[in-house]
VOROFI-243020 format. One record per atom (N, C-alpha, C, O): residue in three letters; x, y, z. Coordinates in steps of 0.05 Angstrom, whole numbers, plus 32768, in hexadecimal, padded with zeros to 4 digits. Layout:
% residues N
alaXYZ ...
% end
This chain:
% residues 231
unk8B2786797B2D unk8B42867E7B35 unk8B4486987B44 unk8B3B86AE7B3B unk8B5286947B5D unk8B5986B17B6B unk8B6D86C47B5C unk8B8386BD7B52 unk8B5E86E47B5C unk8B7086F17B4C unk8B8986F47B57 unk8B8886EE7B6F unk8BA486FB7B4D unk8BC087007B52 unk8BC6871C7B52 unk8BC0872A7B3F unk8BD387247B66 unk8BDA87417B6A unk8BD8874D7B58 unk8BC5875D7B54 unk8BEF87487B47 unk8BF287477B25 unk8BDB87517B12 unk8BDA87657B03 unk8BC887397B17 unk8BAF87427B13 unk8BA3874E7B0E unk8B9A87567AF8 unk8B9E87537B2E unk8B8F876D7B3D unk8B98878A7B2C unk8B8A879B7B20 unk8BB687887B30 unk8BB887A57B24 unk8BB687A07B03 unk8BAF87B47AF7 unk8BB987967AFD unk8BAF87967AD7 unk8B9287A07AD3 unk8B8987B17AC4 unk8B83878D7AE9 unk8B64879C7AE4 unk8B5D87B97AE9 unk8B4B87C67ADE unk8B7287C47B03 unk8B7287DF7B01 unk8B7D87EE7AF5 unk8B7888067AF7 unk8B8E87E57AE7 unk8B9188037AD3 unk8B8787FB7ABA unk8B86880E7AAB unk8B7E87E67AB2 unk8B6587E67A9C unk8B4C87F87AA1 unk8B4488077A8F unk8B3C87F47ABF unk8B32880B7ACE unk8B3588227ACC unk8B2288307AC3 unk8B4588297AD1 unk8B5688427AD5 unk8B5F88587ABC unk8B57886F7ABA unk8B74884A7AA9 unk8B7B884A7A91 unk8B7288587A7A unk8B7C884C7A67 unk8B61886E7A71 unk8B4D88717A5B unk8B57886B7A4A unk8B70886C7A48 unk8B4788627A38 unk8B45884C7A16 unk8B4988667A04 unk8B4C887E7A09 unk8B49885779ED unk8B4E886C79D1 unk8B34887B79CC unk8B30889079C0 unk8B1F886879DD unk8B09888479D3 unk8AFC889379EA unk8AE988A279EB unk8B1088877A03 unk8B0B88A27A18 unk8B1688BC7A0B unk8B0E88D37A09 unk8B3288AC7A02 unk8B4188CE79F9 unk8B3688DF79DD unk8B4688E979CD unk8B1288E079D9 unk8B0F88DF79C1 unk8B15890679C4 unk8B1C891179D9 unk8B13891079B1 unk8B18892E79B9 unk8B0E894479C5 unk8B1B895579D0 unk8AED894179BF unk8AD8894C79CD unk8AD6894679ED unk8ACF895679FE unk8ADD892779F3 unk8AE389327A11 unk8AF589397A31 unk8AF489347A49 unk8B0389477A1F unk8B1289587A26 unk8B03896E7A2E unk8AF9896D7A44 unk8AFF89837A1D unk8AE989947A17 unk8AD189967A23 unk8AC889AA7A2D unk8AC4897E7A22 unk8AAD89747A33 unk8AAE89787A4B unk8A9C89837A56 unk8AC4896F7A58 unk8AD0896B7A7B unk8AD1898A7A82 unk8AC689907A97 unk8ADD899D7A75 unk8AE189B57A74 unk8AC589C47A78 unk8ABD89CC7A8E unk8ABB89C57A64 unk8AA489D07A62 unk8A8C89C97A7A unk8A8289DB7A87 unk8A8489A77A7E unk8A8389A27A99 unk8A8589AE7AB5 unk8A7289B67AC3 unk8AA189AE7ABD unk8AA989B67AD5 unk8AA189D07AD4 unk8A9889DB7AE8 unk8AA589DD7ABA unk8A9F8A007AB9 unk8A818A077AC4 unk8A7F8A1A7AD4 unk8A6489F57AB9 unk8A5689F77AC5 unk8A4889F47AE3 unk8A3589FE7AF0 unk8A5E89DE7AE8 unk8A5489D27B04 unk8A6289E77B14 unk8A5389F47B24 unk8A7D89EE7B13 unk8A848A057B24 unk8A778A227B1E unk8A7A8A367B2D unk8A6B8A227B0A unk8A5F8A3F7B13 unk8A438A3C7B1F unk8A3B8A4D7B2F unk8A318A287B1A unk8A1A8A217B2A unk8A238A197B46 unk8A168A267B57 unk8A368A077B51 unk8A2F8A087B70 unk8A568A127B7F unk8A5D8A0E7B96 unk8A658A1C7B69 unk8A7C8A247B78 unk8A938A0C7B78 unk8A8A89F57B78 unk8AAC8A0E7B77 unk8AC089FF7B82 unk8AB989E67B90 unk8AB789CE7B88 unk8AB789F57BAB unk8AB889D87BC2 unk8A9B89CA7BB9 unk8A9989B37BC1 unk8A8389D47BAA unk8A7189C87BA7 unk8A7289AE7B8F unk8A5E89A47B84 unk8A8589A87B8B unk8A8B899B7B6E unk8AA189857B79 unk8AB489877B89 unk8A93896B7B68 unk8AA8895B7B6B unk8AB789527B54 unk8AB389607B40 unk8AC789407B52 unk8AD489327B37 unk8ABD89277B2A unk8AB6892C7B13 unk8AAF89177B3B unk8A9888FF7B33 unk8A7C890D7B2F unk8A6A89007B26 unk8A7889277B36 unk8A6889377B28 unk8A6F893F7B0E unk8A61893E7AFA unk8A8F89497B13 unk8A9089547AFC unk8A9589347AE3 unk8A96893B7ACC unk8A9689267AE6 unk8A9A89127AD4 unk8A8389077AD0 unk8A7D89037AB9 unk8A7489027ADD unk8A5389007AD6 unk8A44891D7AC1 unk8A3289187AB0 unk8A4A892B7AC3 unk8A3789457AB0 unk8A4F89437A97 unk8A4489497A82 unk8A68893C7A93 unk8A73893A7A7D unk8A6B89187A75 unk8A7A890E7A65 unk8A5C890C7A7D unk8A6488EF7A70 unk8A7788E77A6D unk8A7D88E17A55 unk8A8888E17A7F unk8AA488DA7A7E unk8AAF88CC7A8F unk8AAB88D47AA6 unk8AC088B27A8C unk8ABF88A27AA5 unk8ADC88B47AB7 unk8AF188BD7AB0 unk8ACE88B27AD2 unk8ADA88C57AEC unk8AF888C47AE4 unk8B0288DA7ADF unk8B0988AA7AE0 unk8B2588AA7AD9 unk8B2B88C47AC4 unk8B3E88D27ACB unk8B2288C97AB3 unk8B2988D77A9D unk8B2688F37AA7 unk8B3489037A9A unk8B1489007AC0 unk8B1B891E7AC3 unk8B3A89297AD0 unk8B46893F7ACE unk8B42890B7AE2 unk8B5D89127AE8 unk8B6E890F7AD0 unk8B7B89237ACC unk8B7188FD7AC1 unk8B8788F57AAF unk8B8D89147A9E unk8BA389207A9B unk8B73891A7A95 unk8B7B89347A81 unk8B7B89507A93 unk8B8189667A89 unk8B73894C7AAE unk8B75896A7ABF unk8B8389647AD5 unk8B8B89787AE0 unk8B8A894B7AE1 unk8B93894C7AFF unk8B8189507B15 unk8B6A89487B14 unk8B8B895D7B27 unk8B76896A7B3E unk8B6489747B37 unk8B6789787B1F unk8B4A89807B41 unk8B30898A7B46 unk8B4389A87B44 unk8B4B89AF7B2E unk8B4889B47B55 unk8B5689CE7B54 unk8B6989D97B3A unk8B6889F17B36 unk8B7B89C67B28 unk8B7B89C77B10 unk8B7089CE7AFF unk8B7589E17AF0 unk8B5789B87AFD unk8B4689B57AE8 unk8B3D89CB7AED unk8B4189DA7ADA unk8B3089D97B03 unk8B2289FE7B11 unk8B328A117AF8 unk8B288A217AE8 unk8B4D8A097AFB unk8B608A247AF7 unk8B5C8A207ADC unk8B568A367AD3 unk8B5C8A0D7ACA unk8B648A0A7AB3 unk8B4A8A157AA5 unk8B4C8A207A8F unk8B308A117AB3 unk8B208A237AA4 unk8B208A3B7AA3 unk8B138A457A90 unk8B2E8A4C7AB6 unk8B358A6A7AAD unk8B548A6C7A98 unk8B578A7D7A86 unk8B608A5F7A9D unk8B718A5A7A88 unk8B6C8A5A7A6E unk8B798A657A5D unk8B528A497A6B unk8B478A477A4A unk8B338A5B7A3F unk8B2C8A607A28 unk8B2B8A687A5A unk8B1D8A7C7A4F unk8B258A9A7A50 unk8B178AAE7A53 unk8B448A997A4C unk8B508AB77A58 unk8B5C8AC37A37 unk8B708AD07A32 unk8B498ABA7A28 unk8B508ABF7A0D unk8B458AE07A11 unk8B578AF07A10 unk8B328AE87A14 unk8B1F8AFD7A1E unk8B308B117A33 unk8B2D8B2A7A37 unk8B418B017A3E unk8B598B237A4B unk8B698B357A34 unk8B6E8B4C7A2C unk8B6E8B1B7A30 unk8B7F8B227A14 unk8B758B397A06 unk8B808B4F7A07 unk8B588B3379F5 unk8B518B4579EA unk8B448B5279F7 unk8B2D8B5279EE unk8B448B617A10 unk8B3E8B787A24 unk8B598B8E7A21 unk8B5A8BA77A21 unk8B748B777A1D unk8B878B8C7A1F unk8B8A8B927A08 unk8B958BA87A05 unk8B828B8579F3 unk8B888B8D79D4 unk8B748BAB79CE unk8B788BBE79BF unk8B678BA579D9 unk8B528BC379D7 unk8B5E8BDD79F0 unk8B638BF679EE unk8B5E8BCB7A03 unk8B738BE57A0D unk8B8B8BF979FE unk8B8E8C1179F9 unk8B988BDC79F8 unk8BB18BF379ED unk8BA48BFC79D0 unk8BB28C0E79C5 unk8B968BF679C7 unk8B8B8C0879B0 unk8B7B8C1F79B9 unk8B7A8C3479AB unk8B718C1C79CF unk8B668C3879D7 unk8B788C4D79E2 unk8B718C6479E6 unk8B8A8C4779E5 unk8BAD8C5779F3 unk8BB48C5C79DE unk8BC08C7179DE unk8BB18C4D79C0 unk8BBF8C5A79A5 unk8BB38C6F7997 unk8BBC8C7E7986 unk8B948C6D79A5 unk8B838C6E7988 unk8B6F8C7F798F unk8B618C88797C unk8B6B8C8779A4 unk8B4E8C9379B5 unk8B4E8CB479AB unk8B5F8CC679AC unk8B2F8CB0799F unk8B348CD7799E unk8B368CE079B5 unk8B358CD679CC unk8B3B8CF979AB unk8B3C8D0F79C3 unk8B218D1179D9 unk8B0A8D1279CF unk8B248D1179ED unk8B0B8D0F79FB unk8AFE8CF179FD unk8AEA8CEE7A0C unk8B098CDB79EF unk8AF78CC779F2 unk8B068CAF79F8 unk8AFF8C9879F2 unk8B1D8CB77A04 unk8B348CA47A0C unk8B238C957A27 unk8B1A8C7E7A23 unk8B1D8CA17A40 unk8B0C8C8B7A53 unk8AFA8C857A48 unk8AF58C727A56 unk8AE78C867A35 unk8AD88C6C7A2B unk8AD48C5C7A1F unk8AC38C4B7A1F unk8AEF8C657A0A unk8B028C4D7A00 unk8B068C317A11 unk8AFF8C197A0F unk8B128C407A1E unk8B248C2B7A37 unk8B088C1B7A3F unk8B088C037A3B unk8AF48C257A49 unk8ADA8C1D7A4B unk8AD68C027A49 unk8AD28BEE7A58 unk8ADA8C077A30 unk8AC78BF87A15 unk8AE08BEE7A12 unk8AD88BE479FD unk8AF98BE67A13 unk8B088BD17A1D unk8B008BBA7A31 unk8B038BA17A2E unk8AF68BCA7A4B unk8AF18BB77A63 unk8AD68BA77A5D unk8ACF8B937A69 unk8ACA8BB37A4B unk8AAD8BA97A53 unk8AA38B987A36 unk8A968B837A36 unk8AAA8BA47A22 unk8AA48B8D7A05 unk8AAF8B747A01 unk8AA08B6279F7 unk8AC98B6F7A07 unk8ACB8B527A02 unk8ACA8B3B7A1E unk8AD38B247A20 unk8ABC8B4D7A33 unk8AA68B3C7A47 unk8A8B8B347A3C unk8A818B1F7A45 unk8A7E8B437A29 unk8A5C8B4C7A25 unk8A5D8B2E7A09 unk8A4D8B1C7A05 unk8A768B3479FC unk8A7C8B1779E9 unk8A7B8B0179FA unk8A678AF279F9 unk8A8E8AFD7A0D unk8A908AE17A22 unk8A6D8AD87A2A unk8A608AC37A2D unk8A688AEC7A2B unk8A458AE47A34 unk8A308AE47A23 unk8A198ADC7A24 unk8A3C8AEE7A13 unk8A218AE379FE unk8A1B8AC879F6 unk8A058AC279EC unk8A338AB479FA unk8A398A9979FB unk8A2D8A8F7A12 unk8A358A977A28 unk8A1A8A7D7A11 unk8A0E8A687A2B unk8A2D8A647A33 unk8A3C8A767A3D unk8A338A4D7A2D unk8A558A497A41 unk8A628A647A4D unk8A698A677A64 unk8A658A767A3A unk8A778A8B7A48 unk8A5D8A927A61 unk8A628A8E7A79 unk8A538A967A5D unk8A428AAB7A76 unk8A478A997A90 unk8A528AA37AA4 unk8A3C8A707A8E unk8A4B8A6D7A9E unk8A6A8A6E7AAE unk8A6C8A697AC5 unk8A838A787A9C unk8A988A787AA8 unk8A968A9A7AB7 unk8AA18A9F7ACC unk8A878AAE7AA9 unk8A838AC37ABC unk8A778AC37AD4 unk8A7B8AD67AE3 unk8A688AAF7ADA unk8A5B8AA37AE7 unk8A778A987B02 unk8A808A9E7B18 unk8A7A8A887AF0 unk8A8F8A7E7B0E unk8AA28A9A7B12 unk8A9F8AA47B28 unk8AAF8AA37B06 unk8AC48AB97AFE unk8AB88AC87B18 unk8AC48AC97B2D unk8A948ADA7B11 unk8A8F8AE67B25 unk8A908ADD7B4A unk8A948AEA7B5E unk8A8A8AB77B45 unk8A7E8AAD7B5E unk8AA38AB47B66 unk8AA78AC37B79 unk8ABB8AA77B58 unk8AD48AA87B64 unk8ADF8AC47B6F unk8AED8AC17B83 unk8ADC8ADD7B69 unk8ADE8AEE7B70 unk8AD18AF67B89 unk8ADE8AFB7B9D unk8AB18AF77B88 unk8A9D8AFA7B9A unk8AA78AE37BBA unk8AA48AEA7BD1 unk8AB28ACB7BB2 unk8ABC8ABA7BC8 unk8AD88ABC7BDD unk8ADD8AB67BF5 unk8AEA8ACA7BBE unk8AFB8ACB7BD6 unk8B0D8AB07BDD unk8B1C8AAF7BF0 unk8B078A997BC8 unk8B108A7D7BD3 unk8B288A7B7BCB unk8B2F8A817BB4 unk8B3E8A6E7BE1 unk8B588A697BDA unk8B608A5B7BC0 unk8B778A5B7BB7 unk8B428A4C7BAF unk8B4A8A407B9B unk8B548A567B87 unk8B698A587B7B unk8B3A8A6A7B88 unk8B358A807B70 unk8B578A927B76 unk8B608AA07B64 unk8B638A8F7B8A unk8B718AA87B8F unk8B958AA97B7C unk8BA08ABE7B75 unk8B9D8A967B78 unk8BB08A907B68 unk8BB28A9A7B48 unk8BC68AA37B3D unk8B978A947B3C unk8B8D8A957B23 unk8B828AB07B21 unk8B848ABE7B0D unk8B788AB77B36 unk8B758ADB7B32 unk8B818AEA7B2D unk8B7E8AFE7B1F unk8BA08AD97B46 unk8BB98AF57B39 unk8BC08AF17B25 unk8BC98B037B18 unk8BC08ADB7B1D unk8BD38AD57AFD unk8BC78AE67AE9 unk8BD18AF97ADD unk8BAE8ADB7AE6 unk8BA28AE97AD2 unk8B8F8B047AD0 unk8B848B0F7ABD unk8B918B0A7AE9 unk8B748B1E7AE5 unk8B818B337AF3 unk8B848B477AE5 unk8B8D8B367B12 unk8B9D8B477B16 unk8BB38B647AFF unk8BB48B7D7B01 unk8BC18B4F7AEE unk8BD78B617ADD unk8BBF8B707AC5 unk8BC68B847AB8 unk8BA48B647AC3 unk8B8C8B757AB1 unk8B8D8B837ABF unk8B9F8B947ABB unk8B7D8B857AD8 unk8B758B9C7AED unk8B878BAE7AEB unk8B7E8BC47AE4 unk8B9F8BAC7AEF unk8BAF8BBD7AF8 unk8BB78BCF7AD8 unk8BBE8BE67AD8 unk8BB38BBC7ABB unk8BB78BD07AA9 unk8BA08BDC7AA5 unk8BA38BF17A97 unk8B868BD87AAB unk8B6C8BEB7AAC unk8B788C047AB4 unk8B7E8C187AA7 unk8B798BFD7AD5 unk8B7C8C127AE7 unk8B8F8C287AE2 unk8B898C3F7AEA unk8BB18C217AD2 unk8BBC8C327ACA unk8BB48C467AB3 unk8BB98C5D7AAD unk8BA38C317AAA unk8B9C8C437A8C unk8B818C5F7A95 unk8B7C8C757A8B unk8B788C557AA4 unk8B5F8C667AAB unk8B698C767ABD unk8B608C8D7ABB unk8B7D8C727AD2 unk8B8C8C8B7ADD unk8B9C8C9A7AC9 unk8BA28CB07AD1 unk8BA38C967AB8 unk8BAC8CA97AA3 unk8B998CB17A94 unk8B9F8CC87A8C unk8B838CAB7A8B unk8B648CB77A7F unk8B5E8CD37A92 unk8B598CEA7A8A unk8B5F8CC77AB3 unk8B568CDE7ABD unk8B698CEB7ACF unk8B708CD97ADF unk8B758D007AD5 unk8B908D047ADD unk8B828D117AF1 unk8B958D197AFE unk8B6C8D197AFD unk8B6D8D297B0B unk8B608D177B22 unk8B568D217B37 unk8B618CFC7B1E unk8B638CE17B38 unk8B798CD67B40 unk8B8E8CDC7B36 unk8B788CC27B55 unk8B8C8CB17B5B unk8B8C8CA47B55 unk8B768C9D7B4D unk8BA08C967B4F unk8B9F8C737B48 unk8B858C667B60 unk8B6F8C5C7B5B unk8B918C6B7B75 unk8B818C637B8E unk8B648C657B87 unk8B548C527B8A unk8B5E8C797B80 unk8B3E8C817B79 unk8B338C757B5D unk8B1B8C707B5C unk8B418C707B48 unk8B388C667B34 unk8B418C4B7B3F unk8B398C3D7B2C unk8B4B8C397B50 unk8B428C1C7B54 unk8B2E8C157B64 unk8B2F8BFD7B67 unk8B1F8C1D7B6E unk8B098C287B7E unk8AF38C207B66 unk8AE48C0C7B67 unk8AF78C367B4B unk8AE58C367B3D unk8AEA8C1C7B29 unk8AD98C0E7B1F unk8B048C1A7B26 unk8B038BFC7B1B unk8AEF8BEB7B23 unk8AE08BDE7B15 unk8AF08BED7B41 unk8AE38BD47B44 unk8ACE8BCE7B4A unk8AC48BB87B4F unk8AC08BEF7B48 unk8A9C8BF47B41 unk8A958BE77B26 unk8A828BD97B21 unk8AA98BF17B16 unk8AA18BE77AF7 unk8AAA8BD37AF2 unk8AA78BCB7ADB unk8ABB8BC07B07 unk8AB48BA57AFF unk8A978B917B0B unk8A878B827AFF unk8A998B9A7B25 unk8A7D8B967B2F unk8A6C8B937B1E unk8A5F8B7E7B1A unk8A6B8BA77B12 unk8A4A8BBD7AFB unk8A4A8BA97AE6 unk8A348BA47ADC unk8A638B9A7ADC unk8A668B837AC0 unk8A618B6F7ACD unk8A4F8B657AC0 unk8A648B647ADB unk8A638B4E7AEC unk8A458B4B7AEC unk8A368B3E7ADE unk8A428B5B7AFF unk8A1D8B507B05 unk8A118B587AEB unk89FD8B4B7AE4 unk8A188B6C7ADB unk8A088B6C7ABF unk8A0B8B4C7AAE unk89FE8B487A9A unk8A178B3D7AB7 unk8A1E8B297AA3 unk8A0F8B177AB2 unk89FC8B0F7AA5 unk8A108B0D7AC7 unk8A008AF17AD1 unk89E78AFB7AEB unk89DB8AEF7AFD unk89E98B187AE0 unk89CE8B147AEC unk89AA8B197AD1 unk89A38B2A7AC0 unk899D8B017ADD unk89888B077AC3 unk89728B117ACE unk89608B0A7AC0 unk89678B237AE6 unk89598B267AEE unk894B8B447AD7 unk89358B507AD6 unk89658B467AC8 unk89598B677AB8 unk893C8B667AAA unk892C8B7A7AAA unk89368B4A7A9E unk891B8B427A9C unk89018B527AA2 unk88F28B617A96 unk89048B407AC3 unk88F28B477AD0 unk88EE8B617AD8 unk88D88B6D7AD7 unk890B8B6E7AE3 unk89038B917AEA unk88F78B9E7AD2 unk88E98BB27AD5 unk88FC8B937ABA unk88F68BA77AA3 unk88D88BA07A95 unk88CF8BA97A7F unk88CC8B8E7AAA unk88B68B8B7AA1 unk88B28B7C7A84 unk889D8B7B7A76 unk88CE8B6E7A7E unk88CF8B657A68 unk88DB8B697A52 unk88E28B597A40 unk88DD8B8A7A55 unk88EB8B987A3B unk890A8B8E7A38 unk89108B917A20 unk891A8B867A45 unk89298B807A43 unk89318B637A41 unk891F8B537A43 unk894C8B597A3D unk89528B3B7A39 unk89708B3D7A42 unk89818B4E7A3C unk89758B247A54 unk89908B237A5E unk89A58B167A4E unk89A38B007A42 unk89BE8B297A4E unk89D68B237A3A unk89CE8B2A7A28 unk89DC8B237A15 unk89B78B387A21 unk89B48B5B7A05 unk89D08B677A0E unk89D38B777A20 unk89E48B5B79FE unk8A018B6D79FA unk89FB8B8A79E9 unk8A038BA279EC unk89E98B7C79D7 unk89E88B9779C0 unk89D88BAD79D1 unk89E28BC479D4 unk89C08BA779DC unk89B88BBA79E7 unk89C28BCA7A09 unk89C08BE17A10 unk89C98BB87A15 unk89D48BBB7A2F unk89F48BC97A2B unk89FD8BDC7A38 unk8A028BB97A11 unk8A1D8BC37A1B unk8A288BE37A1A unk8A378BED7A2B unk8A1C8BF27A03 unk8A278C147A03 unk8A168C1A7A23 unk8A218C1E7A38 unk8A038C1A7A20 unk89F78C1F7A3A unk8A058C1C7A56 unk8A038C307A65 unk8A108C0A7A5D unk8A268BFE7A6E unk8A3E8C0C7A67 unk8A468C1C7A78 unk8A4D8C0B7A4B unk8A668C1A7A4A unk8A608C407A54 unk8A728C4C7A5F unk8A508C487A50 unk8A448C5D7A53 unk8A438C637A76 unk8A4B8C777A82 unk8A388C4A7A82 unk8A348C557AA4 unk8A468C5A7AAB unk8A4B8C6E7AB9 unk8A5F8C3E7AA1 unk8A758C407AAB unk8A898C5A7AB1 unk8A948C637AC5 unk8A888C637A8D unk8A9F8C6D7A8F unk8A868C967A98 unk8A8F8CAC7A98 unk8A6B8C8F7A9E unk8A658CAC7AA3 unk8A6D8CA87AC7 unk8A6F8CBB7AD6 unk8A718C917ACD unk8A6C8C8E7AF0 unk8A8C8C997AF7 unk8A928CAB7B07 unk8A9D8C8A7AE7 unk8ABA8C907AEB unk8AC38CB17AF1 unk8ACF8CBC7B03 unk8AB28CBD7AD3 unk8AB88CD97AD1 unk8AAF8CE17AE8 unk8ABF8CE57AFA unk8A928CE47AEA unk8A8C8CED7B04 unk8A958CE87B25 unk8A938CF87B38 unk8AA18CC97B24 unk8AAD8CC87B42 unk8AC78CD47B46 unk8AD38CD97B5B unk8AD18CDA7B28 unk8AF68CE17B2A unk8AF88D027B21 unk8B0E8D0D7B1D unk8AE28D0E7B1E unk8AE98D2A7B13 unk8AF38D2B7AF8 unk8B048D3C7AF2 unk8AE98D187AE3 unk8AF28D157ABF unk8AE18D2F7AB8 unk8ACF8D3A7AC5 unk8AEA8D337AA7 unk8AE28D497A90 unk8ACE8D3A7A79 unk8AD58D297A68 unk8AB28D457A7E unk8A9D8D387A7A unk8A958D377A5A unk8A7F8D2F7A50 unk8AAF8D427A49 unk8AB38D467A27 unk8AC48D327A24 unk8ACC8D2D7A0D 
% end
């Protein structure tokens, strides 16, 4: 019998449609985690739906149903992983309450830079630093929406706080240095070549051993580019 319009569309949204155990809970999660890897290995435009629904095991219908667009689904993984600003500012304003005398910029520091060195100690997290760095480093109209939302109003409470650490800079000059010492976290986190320069002695995403070391360049580079008082 020839199918009937009627039909036709019943078979497609049976197609289409996910079942009770597409919606099982894990993949959700799965799709997420997925796309997180594929976009930080080849970028945005390098990724499709049907990529990303192939590395989650998941039939292609189900990455739109629970994310929508490809550009969505992008955003929503910084969305889920912006738990980590949060506690950047939670340590900020504890270092504005709490900082001895003399040790207020490396307080603030060790705000910017410890609950990144956590995100990476995690296989998954390192990849979303991973894309985090490639979105910044690109410049892409996708990344640029999601930057200001979320990462912009951080920057800018870093930057106030560390122009009040060192009074004898500009704002102008301490965002300058902001954005050496984001640089300096950035490639400390996804790059693993420390290995090899160290002949071995070393291991990449050693938080414990890398991170005072790092809070240390930071906030000695700051002092030194802004005229801080080196007590």
């Amino acid at each position: 019998m020839k199918p009937t319009p009627a039909t036709k569309r019943a078979a497609s949204r049976r197609h289409v449609e996910p079942t009770e155990q597409d919606l099982a809970p894990n993949r959700k999660q799965n799709i997420l985690l997925a796309a997180e890897r594929l976009f930080a290995a080849r970028g945005f435009h390098g990724v499709s739906i049907r990529d990303i629904a192939e590395e989650a095991g998941v039939p292609l219908a189900l990455v739109g149903y629970y994310y929508g667009p490809k550009v969505e689904l992008y955003h929503e993984i910084y969305r889920q992983r912006s738990g980590y600003i949060g506690e950047r500012l939670q340590g900020l304003a504890q270092a504005q309450r709490s900082a001895r005398p003399g040790h207020y910029l490396e307080e603030i520091v060790k705000a910017f830079v410890l609950p990144v060195l956590a995100v990476a100690a995690n296989p998954d997290g390192r990849h979303f630093l991973r894309l985090l760095s490639r979105g910044m480093a690109d410049h892409l109209e996708e990344d640029e929406p999601v930057i200001r939302e979320l990462f912009d109003p951080l920057a800018h409470a870093f930057i106030d706080a560390m122009t009040a650490a060192v009074p004898a800079a500009t704002r102008a000059r301490i965002a300058w240095c902001y954005q050496f010492a984001l640089g300096a976290l950035l490639h400390h986190v996804i790059d693993e070549r420390i290995e090899r320069l160290s002949h071995g002695e070393n291991r990449p995403g050693d938080g414990e051993a890398a991170g005072p070391l790092l809070v240390d360049f930071i906030t000695h580079g700051i002092r030194g580019a802004c005229g801080a008082p080196t007590h």
